[in-house]
Rosetta silent file (secondary structure, phi, psi, omega in degrees, C-alpha in Angstrom):
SEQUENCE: XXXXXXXXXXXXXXXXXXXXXXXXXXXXXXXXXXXXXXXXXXXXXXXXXXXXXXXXXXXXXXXXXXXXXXXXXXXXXXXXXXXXXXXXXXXXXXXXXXXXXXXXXXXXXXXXXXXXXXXXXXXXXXXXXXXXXXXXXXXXXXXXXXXXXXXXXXXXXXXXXXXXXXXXXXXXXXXXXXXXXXXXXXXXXXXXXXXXXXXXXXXXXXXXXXXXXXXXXXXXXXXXXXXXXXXXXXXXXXXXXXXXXXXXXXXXXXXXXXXXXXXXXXXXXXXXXXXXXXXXXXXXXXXXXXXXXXXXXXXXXXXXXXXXXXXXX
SCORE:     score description
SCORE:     0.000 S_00000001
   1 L     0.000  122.429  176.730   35.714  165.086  136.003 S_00000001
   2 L   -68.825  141.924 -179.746   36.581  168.303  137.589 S_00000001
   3 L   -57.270  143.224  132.083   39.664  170.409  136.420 S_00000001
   4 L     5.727   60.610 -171.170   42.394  170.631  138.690 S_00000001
   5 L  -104.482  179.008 -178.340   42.345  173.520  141.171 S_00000001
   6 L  -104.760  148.498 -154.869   44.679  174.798  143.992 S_00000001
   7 E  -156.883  118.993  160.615   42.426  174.663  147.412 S_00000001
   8 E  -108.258  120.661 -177.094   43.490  176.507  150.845 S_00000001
   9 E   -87.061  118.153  140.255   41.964  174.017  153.894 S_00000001
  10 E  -112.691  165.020 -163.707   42.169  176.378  157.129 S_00000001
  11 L    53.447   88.994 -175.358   41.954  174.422  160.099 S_00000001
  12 L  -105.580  -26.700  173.499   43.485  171.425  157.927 S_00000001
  13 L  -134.390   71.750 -166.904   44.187  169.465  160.933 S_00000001
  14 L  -125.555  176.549  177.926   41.337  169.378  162.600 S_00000001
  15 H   -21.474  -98.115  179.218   38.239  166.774  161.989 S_00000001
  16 H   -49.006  -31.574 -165.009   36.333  167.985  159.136 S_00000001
  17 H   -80.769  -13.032  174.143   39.676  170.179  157.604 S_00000001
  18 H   -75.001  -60.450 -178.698   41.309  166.928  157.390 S_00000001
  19 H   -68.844  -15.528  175.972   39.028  164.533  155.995 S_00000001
  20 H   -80.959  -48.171  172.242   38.056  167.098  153.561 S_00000001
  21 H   -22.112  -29.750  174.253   42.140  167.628  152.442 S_00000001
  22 H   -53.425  -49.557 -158.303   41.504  164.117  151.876 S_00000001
  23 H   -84.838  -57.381 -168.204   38.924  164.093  149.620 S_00000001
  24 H   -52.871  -25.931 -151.510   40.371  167.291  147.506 S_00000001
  25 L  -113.816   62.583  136.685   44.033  165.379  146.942 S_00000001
  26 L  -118.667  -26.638 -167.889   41.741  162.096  145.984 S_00000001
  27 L   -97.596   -8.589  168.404   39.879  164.247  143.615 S_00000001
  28 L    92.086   22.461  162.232   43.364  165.364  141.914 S_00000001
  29 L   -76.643  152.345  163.195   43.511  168.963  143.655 S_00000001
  30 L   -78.897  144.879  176.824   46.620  170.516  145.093 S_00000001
  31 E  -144.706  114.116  155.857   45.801  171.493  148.924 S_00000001
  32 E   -77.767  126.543 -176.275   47.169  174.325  151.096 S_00000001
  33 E  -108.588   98.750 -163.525   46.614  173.351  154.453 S_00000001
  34 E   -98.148  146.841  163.116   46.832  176.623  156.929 S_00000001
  35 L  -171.077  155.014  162.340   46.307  175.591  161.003 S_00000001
  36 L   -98.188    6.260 -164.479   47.739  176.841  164.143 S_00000001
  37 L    16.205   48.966  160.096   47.537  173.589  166.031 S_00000001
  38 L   -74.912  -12.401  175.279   45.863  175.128  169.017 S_00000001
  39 L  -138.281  -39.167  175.883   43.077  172.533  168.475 S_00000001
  40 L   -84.283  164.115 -160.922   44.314  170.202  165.723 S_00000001
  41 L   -98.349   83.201  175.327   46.406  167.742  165.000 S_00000001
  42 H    16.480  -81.822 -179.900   49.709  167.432  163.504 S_00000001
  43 H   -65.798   -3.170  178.732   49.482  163.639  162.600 S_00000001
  44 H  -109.662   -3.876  177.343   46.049  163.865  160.836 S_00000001
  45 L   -59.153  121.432 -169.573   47.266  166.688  158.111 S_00000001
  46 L   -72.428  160.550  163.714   46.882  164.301  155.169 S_00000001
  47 L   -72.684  132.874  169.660   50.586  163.398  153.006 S_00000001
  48 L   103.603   -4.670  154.410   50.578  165.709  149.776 S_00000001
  49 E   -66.487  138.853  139.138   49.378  168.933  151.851 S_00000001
  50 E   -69.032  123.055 -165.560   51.160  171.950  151.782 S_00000001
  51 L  -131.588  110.919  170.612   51.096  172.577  154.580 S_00000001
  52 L   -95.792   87.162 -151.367   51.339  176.166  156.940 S_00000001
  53 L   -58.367   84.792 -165.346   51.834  176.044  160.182 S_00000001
  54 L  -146.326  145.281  162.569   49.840  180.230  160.538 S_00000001
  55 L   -94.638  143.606 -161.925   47.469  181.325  162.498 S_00000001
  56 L   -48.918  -31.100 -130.258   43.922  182.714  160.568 S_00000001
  57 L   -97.879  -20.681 -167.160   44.550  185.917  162.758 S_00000001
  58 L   -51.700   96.763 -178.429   48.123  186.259  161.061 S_00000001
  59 L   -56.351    1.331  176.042   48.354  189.789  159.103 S_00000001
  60 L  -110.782   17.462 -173.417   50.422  188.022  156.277 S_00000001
  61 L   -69.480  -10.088  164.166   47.797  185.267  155.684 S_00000001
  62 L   -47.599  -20.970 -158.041   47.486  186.810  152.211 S_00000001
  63 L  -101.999  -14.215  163.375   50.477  185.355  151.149 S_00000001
  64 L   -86.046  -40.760 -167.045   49.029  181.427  151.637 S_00000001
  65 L   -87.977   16.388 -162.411   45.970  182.399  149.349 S_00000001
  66 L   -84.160  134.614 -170.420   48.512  183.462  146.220 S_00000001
  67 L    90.748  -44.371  150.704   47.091  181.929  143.814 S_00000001
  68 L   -17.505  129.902  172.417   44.214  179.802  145.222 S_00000001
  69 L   -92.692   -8.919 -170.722   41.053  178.800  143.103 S_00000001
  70 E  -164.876  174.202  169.556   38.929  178.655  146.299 S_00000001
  71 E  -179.990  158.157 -147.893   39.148  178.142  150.085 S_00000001
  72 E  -137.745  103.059 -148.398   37.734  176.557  152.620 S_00000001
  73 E   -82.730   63.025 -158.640   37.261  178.241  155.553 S_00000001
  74 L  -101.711   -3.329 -168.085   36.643  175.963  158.544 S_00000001
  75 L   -71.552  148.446  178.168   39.339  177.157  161.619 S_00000001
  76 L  -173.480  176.126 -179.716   37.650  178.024  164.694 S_00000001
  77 L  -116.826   96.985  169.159   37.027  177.868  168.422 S_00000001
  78 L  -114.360    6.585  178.600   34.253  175.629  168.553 S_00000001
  79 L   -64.380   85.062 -163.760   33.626  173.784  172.015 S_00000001
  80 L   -30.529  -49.137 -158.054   30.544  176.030  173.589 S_00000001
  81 H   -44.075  -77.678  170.229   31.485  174.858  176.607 S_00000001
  82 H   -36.666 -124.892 -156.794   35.561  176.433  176.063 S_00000001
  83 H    -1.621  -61.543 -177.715   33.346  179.541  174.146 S_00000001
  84 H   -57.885  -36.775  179.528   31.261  180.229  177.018 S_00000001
  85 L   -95.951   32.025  159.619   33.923  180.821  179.617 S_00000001
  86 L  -159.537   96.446 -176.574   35.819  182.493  177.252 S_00000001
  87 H  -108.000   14.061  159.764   33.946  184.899  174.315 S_00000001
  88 H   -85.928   -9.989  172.715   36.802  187.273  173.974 S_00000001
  89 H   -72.023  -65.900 -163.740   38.886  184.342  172.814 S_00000001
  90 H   -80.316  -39.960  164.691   36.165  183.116  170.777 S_00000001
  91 H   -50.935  -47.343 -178.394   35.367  186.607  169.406 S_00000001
  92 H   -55.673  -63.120 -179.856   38.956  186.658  168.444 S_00000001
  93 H   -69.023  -41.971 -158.080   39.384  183.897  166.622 S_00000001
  94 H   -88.587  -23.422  165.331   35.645  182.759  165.383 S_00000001
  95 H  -111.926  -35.981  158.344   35.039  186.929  164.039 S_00000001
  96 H   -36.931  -78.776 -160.519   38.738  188.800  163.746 S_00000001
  97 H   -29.712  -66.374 -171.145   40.048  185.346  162.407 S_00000001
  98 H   -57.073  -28.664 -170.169   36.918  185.123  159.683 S_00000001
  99 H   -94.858   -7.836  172.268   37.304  188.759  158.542 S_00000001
 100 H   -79.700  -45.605  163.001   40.678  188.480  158.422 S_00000001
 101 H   -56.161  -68.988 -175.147   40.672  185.359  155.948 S_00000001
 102 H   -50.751  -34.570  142.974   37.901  187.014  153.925 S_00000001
 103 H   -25.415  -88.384  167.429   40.480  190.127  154.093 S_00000001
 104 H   -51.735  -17.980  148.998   43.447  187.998  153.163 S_00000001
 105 H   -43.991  -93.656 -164.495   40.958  186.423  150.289 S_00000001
 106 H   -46.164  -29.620 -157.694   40.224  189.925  148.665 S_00000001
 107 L  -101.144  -23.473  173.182   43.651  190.988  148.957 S_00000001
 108 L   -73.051  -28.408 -147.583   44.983  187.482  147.090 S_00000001
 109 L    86.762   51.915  175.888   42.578  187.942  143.935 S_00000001
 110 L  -141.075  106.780 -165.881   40.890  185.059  145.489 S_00000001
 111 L  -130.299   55.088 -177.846   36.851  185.570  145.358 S_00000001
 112 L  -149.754   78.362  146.041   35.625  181.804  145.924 S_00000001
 113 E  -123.509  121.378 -174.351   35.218  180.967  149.465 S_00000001
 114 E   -82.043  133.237 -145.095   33.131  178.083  151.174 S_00000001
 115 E  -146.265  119.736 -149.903   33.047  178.958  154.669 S_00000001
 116 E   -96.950  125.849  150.453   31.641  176.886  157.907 S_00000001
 117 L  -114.804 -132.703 -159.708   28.918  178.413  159.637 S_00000001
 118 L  -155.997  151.554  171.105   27.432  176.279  162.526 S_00000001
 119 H   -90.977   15.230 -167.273   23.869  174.595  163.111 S_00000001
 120 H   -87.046   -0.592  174.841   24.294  176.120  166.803 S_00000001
 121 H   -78.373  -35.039  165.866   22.505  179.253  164.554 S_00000001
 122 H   -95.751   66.655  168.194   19.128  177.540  165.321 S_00000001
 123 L   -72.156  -34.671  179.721   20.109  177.227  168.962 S_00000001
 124 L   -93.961   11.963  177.526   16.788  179.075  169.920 S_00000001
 125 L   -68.453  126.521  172.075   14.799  177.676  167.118 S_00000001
 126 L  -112.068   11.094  162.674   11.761  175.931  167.703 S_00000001
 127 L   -85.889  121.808 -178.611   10.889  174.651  163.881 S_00000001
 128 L  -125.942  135.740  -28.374   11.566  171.152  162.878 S_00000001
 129 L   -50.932  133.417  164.035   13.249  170.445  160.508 S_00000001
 130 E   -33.338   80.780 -171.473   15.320  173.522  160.478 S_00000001
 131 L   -86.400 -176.823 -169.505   14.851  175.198  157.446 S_00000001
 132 L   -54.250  -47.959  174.855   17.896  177.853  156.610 S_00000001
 133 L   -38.487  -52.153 -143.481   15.556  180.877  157.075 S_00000001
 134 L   -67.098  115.560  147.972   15.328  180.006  160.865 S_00000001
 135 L  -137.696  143.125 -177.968   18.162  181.677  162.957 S_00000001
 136 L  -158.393   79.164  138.238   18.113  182.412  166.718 S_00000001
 137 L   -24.586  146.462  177.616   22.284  182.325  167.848 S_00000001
 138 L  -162.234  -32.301  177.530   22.155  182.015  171.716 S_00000001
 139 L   -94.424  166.409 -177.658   25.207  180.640  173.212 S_00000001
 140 L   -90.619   11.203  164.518   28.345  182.911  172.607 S_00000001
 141 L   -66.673  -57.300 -179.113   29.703  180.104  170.037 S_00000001
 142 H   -50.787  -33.450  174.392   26.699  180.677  168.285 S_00000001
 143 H   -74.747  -15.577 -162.773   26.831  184.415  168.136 S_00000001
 144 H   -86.343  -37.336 -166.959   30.327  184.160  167.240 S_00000001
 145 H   -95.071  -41.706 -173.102   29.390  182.399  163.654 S_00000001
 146 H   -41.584  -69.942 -137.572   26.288  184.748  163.278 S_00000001
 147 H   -63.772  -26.453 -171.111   28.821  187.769  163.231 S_00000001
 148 H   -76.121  -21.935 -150.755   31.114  185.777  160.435 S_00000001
 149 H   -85.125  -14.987 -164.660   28.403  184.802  158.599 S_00000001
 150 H   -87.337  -71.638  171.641   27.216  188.962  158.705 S_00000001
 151 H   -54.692  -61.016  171.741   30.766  189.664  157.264 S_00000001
 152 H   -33.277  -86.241  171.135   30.759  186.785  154.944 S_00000001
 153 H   -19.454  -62.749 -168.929   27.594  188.373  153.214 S_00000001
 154 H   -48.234  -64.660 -172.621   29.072  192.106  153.894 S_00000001
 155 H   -73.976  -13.320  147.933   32.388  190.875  151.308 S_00000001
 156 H   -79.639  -41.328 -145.847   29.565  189.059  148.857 S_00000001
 157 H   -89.593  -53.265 -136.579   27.793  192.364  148.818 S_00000001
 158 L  -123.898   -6.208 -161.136   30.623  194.937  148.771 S_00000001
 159 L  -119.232    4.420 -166.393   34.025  192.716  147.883 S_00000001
 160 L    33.536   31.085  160.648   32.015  190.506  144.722 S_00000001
 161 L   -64.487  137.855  156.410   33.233  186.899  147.007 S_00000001
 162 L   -80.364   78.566 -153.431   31.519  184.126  145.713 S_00000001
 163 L  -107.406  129.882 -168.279   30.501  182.963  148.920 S_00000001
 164 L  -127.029   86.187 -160.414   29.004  179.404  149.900 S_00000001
 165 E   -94.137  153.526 -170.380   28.384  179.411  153.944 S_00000001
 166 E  -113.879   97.861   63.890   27.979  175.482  155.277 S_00000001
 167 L    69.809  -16.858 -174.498   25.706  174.972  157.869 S_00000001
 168 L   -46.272  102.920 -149.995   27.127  171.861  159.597 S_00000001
 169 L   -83.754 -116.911  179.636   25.044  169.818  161.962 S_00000001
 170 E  -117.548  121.486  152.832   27.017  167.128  164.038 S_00000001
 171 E   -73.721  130.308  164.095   29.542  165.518  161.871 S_00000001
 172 E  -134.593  176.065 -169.217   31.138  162.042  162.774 S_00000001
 173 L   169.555  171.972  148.558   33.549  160.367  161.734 S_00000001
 174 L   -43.536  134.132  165.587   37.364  158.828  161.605 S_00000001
 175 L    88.900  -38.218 -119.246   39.618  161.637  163.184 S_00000001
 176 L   -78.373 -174.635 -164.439   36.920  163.360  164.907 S_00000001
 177 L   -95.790  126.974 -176.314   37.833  165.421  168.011 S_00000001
 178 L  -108.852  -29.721  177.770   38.197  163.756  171.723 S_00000001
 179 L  -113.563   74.504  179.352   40.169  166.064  173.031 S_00000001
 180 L   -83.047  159.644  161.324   37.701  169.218  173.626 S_00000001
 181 L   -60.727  -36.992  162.465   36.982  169.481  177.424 S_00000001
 182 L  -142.196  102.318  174.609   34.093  168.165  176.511 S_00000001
 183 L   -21.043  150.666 -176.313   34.097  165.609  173.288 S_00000001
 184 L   -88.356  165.076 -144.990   31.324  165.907  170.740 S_00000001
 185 H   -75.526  -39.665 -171.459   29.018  162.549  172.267 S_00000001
 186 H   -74.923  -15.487  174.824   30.176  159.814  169.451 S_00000001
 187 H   -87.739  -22.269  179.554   33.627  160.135  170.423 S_00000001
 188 H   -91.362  -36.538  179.242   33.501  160.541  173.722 S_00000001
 189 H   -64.850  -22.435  175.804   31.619  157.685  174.009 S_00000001
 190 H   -61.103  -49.869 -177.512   33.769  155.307  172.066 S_00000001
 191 H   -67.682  -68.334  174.556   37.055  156.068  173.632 S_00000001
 192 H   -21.550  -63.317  177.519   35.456  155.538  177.046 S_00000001
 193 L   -58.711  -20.328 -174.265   34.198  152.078  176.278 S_00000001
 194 L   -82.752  -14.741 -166.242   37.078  151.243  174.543 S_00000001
 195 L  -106.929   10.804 -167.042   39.122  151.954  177.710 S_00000001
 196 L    39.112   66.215  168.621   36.173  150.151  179.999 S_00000001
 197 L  -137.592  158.530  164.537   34.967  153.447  181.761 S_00000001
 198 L   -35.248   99.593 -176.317   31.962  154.931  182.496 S_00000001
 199 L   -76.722  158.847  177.412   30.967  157.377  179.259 S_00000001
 200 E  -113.838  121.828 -173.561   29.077  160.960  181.077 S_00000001
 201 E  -108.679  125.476  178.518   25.542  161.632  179.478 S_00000001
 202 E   -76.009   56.415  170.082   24.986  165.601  179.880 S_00000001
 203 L   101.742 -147.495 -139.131   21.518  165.792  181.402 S_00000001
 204 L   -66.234  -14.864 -169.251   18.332  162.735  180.653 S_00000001
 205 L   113.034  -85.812 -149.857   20.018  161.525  177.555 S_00000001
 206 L   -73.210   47.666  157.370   16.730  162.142  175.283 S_00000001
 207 L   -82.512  144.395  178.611   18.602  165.488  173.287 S_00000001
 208 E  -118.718  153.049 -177.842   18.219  164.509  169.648 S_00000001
 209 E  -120.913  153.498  161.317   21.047  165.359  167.047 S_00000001
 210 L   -97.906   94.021 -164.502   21.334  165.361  163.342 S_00000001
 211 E   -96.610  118.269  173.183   24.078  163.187  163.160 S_00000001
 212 E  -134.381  127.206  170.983   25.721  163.331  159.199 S_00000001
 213 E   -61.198  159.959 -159.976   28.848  161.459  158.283 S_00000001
 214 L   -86.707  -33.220  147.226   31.975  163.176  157.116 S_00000001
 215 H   -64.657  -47.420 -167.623   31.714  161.660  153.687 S_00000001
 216 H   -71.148    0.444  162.669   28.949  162.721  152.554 S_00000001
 217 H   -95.126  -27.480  174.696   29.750  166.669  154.003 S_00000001
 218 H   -67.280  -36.247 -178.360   32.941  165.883  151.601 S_00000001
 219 H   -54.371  -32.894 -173.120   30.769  164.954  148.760 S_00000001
 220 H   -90.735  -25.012  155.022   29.101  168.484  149.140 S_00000001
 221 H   -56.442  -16.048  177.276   32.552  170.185  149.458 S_00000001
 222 H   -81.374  -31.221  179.622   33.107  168.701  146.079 S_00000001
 223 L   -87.420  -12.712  163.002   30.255  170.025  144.832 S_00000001
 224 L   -98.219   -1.010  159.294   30.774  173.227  145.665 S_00000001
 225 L   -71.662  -21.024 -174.102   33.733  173.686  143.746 S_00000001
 226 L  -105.686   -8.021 -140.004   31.863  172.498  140.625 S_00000001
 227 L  -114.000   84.840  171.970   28.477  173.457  141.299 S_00000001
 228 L   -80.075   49.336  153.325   27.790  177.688  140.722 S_00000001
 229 L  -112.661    4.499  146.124   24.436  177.182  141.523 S_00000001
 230 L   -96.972   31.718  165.025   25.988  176.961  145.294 S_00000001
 231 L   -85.176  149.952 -163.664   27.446  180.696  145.200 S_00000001
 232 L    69.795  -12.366 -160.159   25.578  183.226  146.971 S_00000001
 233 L  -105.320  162.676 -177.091   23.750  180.594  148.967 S_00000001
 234 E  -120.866  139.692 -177.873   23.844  179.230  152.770 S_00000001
 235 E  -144.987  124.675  162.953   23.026  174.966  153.123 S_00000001
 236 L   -60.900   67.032  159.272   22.000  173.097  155.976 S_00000001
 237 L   -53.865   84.441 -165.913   24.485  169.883  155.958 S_00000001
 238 L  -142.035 -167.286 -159.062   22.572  167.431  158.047 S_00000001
 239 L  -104.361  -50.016 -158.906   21.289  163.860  157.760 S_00000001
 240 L   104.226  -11.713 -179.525   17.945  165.139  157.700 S_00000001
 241 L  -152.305 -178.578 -165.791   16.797  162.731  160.523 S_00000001
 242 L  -157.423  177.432  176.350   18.072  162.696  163.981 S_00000001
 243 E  -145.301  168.297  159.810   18.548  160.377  167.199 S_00000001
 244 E   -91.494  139.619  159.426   18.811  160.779  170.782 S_00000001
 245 H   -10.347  -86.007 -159.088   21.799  160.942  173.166 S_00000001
 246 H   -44.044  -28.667  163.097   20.710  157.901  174.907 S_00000001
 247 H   -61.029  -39.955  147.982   20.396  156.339  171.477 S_00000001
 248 H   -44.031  -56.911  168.721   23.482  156.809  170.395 S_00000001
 249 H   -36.133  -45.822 -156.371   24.932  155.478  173.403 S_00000001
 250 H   -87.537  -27.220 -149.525   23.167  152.329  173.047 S_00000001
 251 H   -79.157  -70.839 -178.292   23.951  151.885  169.445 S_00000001
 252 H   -63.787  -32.794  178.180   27.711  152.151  170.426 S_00000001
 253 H   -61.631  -63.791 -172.158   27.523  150.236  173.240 S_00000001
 254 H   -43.520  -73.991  175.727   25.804  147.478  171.272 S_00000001
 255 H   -55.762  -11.470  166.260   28.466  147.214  168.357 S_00000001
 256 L   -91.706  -11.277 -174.772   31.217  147.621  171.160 S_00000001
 257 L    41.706   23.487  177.004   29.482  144.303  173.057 S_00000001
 258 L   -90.488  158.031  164.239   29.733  146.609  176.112 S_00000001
 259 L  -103.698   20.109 -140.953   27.822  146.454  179.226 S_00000001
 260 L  -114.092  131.477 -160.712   28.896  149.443  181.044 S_00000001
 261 L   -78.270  149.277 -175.325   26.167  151.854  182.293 S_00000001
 262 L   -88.666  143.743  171.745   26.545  155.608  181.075 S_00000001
 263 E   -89.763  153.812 -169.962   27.108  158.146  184.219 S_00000001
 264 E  -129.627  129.612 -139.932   24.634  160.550  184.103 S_00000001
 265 E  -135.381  139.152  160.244   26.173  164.570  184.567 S_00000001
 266 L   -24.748  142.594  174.595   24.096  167.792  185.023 S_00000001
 267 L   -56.493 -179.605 -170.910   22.903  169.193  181.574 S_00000001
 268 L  -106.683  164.733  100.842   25.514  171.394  179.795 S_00000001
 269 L   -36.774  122.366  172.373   24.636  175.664  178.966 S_00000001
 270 L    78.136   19.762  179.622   23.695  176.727  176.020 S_00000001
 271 L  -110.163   75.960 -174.318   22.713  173.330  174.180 S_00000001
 272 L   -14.418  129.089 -178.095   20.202  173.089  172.086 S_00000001
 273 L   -76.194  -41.151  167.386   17.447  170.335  173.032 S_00000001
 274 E  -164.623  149.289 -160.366   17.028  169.030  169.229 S_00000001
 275 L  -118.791  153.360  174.070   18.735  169.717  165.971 S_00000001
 276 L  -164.930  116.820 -165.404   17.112  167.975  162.745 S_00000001
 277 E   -93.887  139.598 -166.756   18.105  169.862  159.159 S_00000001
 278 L  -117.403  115.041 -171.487   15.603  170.549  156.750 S_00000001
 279 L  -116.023   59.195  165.520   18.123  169.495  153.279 S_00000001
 280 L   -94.601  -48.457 -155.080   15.673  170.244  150.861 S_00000001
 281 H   -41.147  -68.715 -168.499   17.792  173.202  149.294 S_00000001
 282 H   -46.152  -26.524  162.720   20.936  170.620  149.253 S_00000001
 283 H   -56.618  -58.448 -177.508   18.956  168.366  147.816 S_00000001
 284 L   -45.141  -20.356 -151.642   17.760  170.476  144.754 S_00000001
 285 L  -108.069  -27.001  164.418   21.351  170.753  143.720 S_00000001
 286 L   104.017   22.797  162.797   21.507  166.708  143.931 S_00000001
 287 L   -74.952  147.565  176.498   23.204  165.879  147.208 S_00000001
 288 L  -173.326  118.744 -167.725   21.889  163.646  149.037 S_00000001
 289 L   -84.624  161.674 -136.646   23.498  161.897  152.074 S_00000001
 290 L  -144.493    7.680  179.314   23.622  158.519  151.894 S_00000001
 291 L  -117.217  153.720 -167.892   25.480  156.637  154.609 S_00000001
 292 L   -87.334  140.541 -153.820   24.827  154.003  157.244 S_00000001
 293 H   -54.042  -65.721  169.933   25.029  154.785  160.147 S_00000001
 294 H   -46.313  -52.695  178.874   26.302  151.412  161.699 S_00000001
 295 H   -66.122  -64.974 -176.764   29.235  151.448  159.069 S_00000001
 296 H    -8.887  -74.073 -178.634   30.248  155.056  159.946 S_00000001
 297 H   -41.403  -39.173  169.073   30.257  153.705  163.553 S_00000001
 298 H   -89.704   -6.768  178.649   32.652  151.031  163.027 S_00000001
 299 H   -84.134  -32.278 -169.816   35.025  153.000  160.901 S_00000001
 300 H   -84.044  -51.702  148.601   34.993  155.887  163.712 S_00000001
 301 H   -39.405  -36.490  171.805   35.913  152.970  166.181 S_00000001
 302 H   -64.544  -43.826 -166.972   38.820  151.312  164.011 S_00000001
 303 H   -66.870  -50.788 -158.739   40.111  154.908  163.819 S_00000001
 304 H   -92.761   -8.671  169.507   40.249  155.638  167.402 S_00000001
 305 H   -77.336  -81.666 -147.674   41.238  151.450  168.166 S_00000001
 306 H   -72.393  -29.660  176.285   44.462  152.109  165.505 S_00000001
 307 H   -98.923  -32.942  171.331   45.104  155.613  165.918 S_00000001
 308 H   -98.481  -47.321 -165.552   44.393  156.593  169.574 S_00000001
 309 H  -101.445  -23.544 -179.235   44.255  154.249  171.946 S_00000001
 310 L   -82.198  -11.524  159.048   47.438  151.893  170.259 S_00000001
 311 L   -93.904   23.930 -174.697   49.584  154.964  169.710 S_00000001
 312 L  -111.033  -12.967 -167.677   48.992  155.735  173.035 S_00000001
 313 L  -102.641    0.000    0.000   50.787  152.274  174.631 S_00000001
């Protein structure tokens, strides 16, 4: 049983910043939750947050980290799509924002921060599975996390943070986010079907993903509060196996009893053709994800039947 710490979430009410707030105030931690709720969501900020309604960019964000045993650094501008037609926006936020937290960190007494980098760093990679080594940034999302991830290191090197960057491949889950201009694939397909429309598959379908459920990336947020053999280090948070678009689709369809044919849309820019995570490191350390697939999938439907479409009539 871990001791008690005090834990600053940013982007607390967004997918992942939620469900992990969860999992810290389940685990008996106190949670600051900083968001500006330019992408997240009010209503999903777990009860028993503190919660600060600041933007990362904020020159007085020191004063939310007083105190803090760690933080968990996940706000960002993450759609590509949104990124590409806008990378001074996305500079602003995905490298100002991060040195400015790591800033407001150093400036707290607060030298423990786990920090989201993105698996869009092997967008131009052509080794499978992906080990950690591999990075080739390509879209201006991607380049956007390279530069934090440059600074993260620069304030391990020169600022002694105890820095643990995460790696995330595509997370699902309860809460996840539908309304990007364009939805990560399990969500957008789900809502569609649920509302009996036509879901839009983004060129043949056969892109494969490394799909990993949002517990088990909570399990490894747990573990990096307790774990110091995951300071200094960068981890590939993936399933470790992967699927195709079209597979997904059918998968959802199937457990949904739908019939309704997917529209099929020009490919997207800047979107990697297949992501599959090489988890040995995360492994060594003794994570190892662990959930089925099929349940995920009905829990991330119940969420969006109970949460979305019935608070919507």
């Amino acid at each position: 049983m871990s001791v008690a710490k005090r834990v600053v979430v940013t982007g607390v009410a967004g997918f992942i910043g939620s469900n992990l707030a969860d999992a810290m105030l389940a685990a008996g931690h106190r949670v600051v939750g900083i968001d500006n709720l330019s992408y997240g969501v009010r209503e999903q900020i777990p009860v028993g947050v503190d919660f600060r309604h600041v933007d990362i960019r904020n020159p007085g964000l020191a004063a939310h980290f007083d105190g803090a045993d760690a933080i968990f650094h996940l706000a960002a501008k993450n759609c590509i799509l949104d990124c590409q037609d806008d990378p001074l926006e996305t500079a602003d936020v995905n490298v100002t924002g991060t040195v400015n937290v790591f800033e407001a960190a150093r400036r707290a007494g607060v030298n423990r921060i786990i920090y989201a980098e993105s698996s869009s760093l092997y967008e131009g990679v052509n080794v499978f599975p992906t080990p950690e080594g591999a990075v080739a940034p390509e879209s201006f999302y991607a380049v956007s996390k390279a530069a934090g991830m440059l600074f993260a290191e620069a304030y391990r090197r020169f600022a002694g943070m105890r820095t643990t960057g995460l790696r995330y491949f595509c997370v699902y889950g309860p809460r996840q986010d539908y309304r990007r201009s364009i939805p990560p694939v399990m969500s957008a397909f789900m809502l569609k079907l649920l509302r009996g429309e036509r879901p839009a598959i983004y060129g043949s379908g056969d892109k494969r993903r490394d799909f990993v459920y949002v517990d088990d990336v909570n399990d490894f947020h747990l573990r990096c509060l307790d774990d110091p053999r995951t300071e200094g280090n960068v981890y590939n948070i993936g399933s470790g196996t992967n699927h195709s678009v079209a597979e997904i689709y059918r998968k959802i369809a199937s457990l949904l009893d739908s019939q309704i044919e997917p529209e099929i849309r020009p490919d997207l820019p800047g979107e990697a053709q297949t992501t599959l995570a090489d988890i040995s490191a995360a492994r060594k350390i003794g994570w190892n994800p662990s959930a089925d697939m099929d349940e995920g999938l009905r829990r991330s439907i119940d969420f969006i039947k109970q949460h979305v479409l019935e608070a919507a009539v």
